[in-house]
C-alpha positions as CSV (number, residue, x, y, z in Angstrom):
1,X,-67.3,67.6,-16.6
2,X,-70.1,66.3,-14.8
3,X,-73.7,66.3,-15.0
4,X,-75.2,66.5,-11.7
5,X,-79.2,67.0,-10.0
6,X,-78.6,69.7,-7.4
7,X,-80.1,68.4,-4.6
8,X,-83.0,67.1,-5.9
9,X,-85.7,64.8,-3.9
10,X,-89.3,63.4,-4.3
11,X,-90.6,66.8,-2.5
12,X,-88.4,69.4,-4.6
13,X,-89.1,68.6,-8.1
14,X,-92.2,71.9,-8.0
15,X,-95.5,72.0,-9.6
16,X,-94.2,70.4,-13.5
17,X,-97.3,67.7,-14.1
18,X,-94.8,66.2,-17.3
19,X,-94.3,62.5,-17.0
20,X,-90.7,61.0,-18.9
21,X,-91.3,58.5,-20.8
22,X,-88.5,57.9,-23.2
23,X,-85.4,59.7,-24.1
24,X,-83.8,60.0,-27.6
25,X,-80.1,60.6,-28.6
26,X,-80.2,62.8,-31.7
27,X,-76.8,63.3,-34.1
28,X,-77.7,66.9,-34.7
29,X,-74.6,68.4,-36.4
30,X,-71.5,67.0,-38.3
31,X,-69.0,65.5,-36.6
32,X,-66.3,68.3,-36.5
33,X,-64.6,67.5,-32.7
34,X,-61.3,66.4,-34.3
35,X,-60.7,69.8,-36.2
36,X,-61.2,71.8,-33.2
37,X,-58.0,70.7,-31.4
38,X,-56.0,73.4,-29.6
39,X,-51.9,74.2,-29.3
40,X,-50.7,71.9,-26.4
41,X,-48.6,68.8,-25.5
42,X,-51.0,66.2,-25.5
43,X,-50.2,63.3,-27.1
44,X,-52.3,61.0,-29.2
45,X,-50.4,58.3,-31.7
46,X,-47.0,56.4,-32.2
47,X,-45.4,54.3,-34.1
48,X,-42.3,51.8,-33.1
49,X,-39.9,50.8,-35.7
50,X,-36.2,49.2,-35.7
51,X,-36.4,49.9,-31.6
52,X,-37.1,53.9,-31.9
53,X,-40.5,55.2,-30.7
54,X,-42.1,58.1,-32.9
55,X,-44.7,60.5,-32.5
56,X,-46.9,63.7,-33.1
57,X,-48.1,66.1,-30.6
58,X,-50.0,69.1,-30.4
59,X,-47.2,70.7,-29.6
60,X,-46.0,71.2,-33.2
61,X,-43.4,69.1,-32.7
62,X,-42.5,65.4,-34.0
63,X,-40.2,63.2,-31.7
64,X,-37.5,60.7,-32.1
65,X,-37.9,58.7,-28.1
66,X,-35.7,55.9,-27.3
67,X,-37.8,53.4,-26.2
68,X,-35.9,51.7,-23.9
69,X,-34.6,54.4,-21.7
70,X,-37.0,57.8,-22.9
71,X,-34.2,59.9,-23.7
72,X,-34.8,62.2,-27.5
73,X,-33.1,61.7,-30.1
74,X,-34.3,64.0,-32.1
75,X,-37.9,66.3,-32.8
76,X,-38.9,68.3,-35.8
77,X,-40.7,71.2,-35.7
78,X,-44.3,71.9,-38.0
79,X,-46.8,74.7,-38.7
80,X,-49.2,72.8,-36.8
81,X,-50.8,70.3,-34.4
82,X,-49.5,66.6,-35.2
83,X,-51.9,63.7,-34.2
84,X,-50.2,61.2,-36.5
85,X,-47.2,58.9,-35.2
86,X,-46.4,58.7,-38.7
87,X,-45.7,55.7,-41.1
88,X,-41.8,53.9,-41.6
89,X,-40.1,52.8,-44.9
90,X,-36.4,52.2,-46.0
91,X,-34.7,54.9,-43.8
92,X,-37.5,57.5,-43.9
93,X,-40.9,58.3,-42.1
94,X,-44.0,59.8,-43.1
95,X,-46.6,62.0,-41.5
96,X,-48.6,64.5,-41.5
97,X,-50.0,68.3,-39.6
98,X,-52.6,70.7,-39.3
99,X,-50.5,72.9,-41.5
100,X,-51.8,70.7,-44.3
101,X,-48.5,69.0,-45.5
102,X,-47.3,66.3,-45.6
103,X,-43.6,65.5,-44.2
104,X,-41.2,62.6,-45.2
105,X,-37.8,62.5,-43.1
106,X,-35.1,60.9,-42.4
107,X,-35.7,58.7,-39.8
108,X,-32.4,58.3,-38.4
109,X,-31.6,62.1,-38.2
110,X,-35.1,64.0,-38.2
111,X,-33.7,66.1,-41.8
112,X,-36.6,66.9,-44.2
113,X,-36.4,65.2,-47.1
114,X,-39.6,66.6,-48.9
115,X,-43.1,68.2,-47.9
116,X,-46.4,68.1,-50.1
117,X,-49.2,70.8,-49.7
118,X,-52.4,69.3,-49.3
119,X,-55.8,71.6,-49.2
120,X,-56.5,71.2,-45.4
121,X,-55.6,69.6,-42.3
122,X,-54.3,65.8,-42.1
123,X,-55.4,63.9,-38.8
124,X,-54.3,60.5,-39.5
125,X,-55.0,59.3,-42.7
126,X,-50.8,59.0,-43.8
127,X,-50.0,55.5,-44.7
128,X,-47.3,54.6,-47.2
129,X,-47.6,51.1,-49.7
130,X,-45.4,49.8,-52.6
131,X,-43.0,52.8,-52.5
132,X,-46.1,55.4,-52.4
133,X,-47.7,57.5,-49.3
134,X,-51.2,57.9,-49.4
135,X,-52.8,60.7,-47.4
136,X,-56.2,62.1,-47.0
137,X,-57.0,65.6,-45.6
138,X,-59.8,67.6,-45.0
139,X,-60.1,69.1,-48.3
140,X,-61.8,65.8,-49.6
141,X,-58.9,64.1,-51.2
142,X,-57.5,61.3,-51.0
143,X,-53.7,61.5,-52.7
144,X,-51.4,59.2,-54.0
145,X,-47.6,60.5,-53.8
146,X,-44.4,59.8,-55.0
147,X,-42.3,58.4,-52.0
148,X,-39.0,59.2,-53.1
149,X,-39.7,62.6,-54.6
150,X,-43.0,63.6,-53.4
151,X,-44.6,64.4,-56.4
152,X,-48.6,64.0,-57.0
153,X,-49.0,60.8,-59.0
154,X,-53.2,61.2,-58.8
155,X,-55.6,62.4,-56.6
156,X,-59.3,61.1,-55.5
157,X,-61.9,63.9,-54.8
158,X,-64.5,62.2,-52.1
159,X,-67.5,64.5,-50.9
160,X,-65.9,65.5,-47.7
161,X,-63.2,65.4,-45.5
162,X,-61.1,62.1,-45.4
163,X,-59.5,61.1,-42.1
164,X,-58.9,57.7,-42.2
165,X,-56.5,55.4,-42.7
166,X,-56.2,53.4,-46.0
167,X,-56.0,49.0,-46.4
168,X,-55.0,47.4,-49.2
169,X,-55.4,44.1,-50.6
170,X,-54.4,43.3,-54.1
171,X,-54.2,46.3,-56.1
172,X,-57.2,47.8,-54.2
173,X,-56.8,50.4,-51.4
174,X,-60.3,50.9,-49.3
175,X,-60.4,54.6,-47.7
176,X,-63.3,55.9,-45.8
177,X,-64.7,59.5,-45.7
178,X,-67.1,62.0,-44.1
179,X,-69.2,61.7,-46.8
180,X,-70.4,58.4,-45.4
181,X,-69.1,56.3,-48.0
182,X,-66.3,53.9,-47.9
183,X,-64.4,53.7,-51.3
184,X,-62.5,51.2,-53.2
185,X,-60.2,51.9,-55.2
186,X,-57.3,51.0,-58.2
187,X,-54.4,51.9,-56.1
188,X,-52.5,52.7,-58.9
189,X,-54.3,54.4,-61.0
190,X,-57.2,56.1,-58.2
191,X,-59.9,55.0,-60.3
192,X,-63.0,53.8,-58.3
193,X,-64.1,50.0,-57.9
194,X,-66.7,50.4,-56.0
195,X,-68.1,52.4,-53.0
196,X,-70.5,51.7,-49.8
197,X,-72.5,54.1,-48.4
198,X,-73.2,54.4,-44.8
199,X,-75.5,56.4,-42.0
200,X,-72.5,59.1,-40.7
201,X,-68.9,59.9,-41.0
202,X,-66.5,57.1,-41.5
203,X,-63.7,57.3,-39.0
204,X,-61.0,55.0,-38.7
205,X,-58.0,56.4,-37.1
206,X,-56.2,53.0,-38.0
207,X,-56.4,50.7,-40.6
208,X,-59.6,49.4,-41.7
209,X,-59.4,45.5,-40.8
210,X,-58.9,43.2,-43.7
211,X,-59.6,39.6,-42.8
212,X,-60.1,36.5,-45.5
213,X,-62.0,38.7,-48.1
214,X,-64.2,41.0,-45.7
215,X,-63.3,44.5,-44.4
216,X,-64.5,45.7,-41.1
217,X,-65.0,49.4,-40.4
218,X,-67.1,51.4,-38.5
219,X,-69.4,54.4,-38.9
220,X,-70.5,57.2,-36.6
221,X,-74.0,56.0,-37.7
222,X,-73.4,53.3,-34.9
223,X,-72.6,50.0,-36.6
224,X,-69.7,48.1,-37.3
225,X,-69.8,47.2,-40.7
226,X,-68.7,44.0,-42.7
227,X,-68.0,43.6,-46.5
228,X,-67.0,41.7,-49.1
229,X,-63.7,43.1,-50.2
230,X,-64.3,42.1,-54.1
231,X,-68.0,43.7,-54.7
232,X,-68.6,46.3,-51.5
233,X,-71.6,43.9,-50.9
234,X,-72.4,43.9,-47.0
235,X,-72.7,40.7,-45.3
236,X,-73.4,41.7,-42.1
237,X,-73.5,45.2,-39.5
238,X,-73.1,45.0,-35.6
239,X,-75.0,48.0,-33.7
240,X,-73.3,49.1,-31.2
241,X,-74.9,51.8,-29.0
242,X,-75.8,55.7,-29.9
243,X,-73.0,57.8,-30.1
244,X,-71.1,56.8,-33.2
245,X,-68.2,54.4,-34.0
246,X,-64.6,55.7,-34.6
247,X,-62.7,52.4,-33.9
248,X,-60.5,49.9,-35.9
249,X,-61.2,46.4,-35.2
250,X,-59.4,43.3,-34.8
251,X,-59.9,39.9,-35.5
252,X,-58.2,37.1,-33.1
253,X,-58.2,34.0,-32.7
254,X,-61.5,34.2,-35.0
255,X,-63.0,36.6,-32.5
256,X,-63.5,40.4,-33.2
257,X,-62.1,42.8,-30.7
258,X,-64.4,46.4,-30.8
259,X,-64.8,49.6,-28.7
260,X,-67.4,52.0,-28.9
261,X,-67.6,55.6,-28.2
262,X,-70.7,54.6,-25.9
263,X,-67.8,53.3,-23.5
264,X,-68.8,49.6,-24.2
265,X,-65.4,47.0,-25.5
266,X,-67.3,44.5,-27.5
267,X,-66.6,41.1,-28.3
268,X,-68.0,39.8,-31.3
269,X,-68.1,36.8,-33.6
270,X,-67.1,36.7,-37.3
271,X,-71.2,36.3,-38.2
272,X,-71.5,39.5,-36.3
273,X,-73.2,38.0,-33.1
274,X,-71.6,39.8,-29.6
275,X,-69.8,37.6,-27.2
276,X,-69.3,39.6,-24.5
277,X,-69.1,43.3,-23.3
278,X,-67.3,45.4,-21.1
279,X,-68.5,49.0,-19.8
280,X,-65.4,52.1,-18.9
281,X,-65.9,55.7,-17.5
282,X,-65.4,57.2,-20.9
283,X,-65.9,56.9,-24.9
284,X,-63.5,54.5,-26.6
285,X,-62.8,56.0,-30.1
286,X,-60.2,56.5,-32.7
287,X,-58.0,53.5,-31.3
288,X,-57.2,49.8,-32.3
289,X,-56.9,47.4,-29.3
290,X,-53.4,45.6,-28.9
291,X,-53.9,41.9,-27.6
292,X,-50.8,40.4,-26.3
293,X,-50.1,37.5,-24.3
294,X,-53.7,36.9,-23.4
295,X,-54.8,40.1,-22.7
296,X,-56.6,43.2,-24.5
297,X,-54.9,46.4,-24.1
298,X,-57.0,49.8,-24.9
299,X,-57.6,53.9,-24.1
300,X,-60.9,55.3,-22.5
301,X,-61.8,59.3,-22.8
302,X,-61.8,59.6,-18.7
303,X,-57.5,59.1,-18.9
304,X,-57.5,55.6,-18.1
305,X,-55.6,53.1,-19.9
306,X,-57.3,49.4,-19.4
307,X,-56.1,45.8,-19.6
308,X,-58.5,42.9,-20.0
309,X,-58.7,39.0,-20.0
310,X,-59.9,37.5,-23.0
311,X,-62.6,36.5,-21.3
312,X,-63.8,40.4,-20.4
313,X,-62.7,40.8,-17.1
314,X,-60.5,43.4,-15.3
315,X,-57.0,42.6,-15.3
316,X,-55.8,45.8,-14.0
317,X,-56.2,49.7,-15.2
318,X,-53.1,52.3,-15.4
319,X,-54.6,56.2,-14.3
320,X,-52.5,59.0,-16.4
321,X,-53.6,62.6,-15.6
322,X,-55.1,62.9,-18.9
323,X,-58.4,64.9,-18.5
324,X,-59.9,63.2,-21.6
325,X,-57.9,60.8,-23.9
326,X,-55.2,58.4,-24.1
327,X,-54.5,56.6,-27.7
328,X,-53.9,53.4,-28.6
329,X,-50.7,51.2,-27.5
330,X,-47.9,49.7,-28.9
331,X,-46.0,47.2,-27.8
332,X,-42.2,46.5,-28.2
333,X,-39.5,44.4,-25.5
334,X,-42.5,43.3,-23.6
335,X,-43.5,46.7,-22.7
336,X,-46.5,48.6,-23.9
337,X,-46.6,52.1,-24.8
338,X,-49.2,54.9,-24.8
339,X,-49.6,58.5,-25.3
340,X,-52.0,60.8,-22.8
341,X,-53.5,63.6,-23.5
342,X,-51.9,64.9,-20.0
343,X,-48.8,65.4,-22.3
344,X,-46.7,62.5,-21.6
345,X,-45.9,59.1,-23.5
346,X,-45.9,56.2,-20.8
347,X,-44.1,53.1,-20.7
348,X,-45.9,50.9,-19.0
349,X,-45.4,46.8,-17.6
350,X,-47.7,45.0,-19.4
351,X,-48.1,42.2,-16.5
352,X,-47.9,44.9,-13.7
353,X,-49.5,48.1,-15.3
354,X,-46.9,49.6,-13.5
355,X,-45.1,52.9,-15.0
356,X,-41.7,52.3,-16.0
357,X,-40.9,56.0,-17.3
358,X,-42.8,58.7,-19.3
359,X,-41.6,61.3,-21.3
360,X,-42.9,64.7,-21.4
361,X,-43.5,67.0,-24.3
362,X,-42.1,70.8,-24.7
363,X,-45.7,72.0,-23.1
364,X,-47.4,71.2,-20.3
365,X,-50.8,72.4,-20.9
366,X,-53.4,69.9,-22.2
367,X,-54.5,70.9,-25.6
368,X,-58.0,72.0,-25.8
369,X,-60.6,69.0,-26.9
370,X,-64.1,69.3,-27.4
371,X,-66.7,67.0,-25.7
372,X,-66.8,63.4,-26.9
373,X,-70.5,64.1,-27.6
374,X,-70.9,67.1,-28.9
375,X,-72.4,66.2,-32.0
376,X,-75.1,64.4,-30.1
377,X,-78.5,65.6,-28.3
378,X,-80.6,63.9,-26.1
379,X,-84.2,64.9,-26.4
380,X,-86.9,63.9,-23.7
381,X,-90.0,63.2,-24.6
382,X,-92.7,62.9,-22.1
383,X,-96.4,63.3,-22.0
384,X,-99.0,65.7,-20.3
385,X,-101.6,65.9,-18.4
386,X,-103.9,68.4,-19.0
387,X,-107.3,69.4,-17.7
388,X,-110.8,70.9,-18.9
389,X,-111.5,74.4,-17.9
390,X,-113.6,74.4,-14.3
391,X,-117.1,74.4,-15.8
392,X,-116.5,71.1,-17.9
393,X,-114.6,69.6,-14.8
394,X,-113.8,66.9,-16.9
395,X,-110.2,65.1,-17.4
396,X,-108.5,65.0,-20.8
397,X,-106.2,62.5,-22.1
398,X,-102.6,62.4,-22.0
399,X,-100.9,64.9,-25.0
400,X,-97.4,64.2,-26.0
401,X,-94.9,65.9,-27.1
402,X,-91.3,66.2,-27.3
403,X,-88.7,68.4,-25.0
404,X,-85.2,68.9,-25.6
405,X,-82.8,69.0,-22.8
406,X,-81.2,72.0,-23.9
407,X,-84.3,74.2,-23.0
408,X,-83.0,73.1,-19.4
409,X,-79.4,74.7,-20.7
410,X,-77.8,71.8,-21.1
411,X,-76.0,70.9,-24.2
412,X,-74.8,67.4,-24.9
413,X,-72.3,66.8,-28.0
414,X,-72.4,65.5,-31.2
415,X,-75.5,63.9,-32.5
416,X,-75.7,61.5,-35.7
417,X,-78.9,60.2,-37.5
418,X,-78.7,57.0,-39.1
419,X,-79.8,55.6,-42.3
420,X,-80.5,52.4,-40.6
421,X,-82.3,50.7,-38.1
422,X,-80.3,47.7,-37.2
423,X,-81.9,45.4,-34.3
424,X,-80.1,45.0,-31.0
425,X,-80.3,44.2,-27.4
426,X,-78.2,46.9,-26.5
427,X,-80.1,49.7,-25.0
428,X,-77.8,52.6,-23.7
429,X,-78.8,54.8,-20.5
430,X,-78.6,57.9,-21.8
431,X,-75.4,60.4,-21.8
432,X,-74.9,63.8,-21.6
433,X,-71.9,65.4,-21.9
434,X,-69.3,62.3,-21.0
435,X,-71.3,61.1,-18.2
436,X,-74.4,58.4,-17.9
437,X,-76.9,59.0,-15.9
438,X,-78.3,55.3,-14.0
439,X,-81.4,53.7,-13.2
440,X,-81.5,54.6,-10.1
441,X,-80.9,58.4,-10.9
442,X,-83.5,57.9,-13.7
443,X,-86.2,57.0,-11.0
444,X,-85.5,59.0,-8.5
445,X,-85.6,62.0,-11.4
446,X,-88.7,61.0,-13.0
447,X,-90.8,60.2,-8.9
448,X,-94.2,61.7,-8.7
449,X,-94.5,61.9,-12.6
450,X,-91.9,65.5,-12.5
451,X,-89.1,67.0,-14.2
452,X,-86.8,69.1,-12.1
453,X,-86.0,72.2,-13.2
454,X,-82.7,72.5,-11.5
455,X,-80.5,71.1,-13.4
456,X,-77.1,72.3,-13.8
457,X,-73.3,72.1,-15.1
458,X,-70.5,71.5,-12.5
């Protein structure tokens, strides 16, 4: 979708005596994109274990691929759109669906072994430890389960809904929520340690990093945060740009590999200082970036699937027909794998970024996805000029005030307040919809001190 001036030039922009003078991105409702997906075959994660390839889609279903040559070997049919690739142990894998449950099967065959009701949807948040699956859903609880007979062993009741993955170190598991906190927990007994609280949703698809006593997560209030594992004590936040934070990092090599949902791939020291960034045509989010053999594998929202030196530089990018996301990769036999929301999984060489197959899921129609930004709203604001009436014939100063964008019926996506206001040099053009407008639009726009008035949706 694209955000475009219709024909605009320095003698077409009308009689408006408004001057821009800064613009402000806004986080204006609750972040709510992820529960709004539609019935499709778009693909999002996957999991690799003992040489099969497994994974959700929004068609219901839950597949069994052979890696090496894409043939099925088996799917399993839900009450509801599956994001998760699901988690392995012993002969059995774990996931779980719109339709609130959560699934263990065999593995091998794709036969149910058991399925526990939750109180809402489950996007990702399945993970299994020590013999016991963990899942949180959008009811606001985090559970604890009984892997071999899926019974409720104890239950965590967070303020909102929980989506994210769980860590563990010791016998603590860390679990992030919408309520903005990031908890720590007895994993054996669900009694709290200790929590954080943060600007906006936490949202890590996959694991939050644990790294030599710190976690690293992120937070749609646009940091990356680090702690210490033992107190919850921060030692440090990275801000990243203004459109929230739904990535996992990772740590190599004693450098931290981060995407934003800004469209920026950071590199960033361990005292929270960035290396080095690279900008992409769409929002990174809800991934972790795979780094193999000296190069940095990740998804942007406009379909395109990118490799990297370690350095930050282009290495080459593979185009699925995916009209907004692809997902995270895995890797396995030297190739890499990745799901597209144009409802294929890809096998791609990871020296080439050449296609070696894909594998296509029972539909064919994306599945409906809100904006990336939807939550967000970019307000001008911008002075005026104004003048006495004719007998004073005298000028008067400059008045501001402030004008949002939709009064030009536009709407932009999702917009977050912070809690915080963390210093940094980066300074994002602003977005609307999942486009950026430049500096060279941005003067050309604002030329003679106007506002156009034609601006429209293509």
């Amino acid at each position: 979708m694209d955000f475009e001036f219709g024909g605009f030039d320095s003698e077409s922009f009308g009689d408006f005596d408004t001057e821009v003078e800064e613009m402000e991105v806004k986080k204006v409702s609750k972040f709510e994109r992820v529960w709004k997906i539609g019935t499709g075959g778009s693909v999002a994660y996957k999991t690799l274990y003992e040489g099969v390839l497994y994974f959700g889609s929004c068609d219901h279903m839950f597949y069994a691929v052979d890696p090496m040559t894409g043939k099925e070997l088996w799917r399993f049919e839900t009450g509801g759109v599956i994001i998760a690739g699901g988690i392995c142990w012993k002969d059995y894998i774990c996931f779980g669906s719109y339709d609130g449950n959560v699934y263990c099967l065999n593995r091998l065959t794709g036969e149910e072994k058991w399925r526990f009701k939750t109180g809402g949807e489950i996007f990702k948040s399945v993970n299994v430890h020590d013999g016991y699956v963990f899942a949180g859903s959008r009811d606001g609880y985090f559970r604890c389960i009984e892997g071999e007979t899926g019974r409720l062993v104890w239950e965590f009741k967070t303020g909102d809904g929980v989506i994210s993955m769980s860590s563990f170190e010791g016998n603590r598991i860390f679990i992030g929520s919408f309520d903005h906190f990031m908890y720590c927990l007895d994993f054996r007994t669900g009694k709290e340690i200790w929590r954080f609280r943060t600007g906006g949703e936490v949202h890590n698809d996959y694991l939050p990093l644990i790294n030599e006593g710190r976690i690293y997560f992120t937070s749609f209030d646009n940091n990356l945060y680090c702690l210490d594992t033992m107190t919850g004590k921060e030692i440090w936040r990275f801000r990243t740009g203004k459109y929230g934070n739904s990535c996992s990092p990772v740590v190599y090599n004693s450098v931290i590999y981060h995407g934003s949902r800004d469209g920026i791939f950071f590199a960033v020291s361990l005292k929270g200082k960035e290396i080095w960034r690279y900008k992409v045509g769409g929002e990174i989010g809800s991934q972790i970036p795979l780094i193999h053999n000296g190069k940095i594998y990740f998804s942007s929202g406009d379909g395109i699937f990118h490799a990297l030196t370690m350095d930050g530089k282009k290495f080459w990018e593979f185009n699925t027909r995916g009209l907004r996301s692809t997902s995270a990769a895995v890797l396995w036999n030297d190739t890499i794998y990745v799901g597209s929301w144009d409802c294929h999984l890809y096998a791609i060489d990871p020296e080439t970024g050449e296609e070696v197959w894909n594998f296509p899921t029972s539909m064919q129609t994306q599945s409906k996805l809100r904006p990336a930004y939807e939550a967000f709203k970019v307000e001008i604001k911008q002075g005026e000029y104004l003048e006495e009436s004719p007998e004073e014939k005298k000028y008067k100063g400059k008045k501001g005030r402030t004008v949002s964008l939709s009064d030009y019926h536009i709407e932009s996506e999702y917009s977050a307040g912070s809690d915080y206001k963390a210093e940094t040099d980066y300074n994002v053009q602003w977005v609307i919809a999942e486009e950026k407008i430049s500096c060279e639009d941005l003067i050309t726009w604002t030329s003679r001190g106007s506002i156009a008035t034609n601006l429209r949706w293509n």
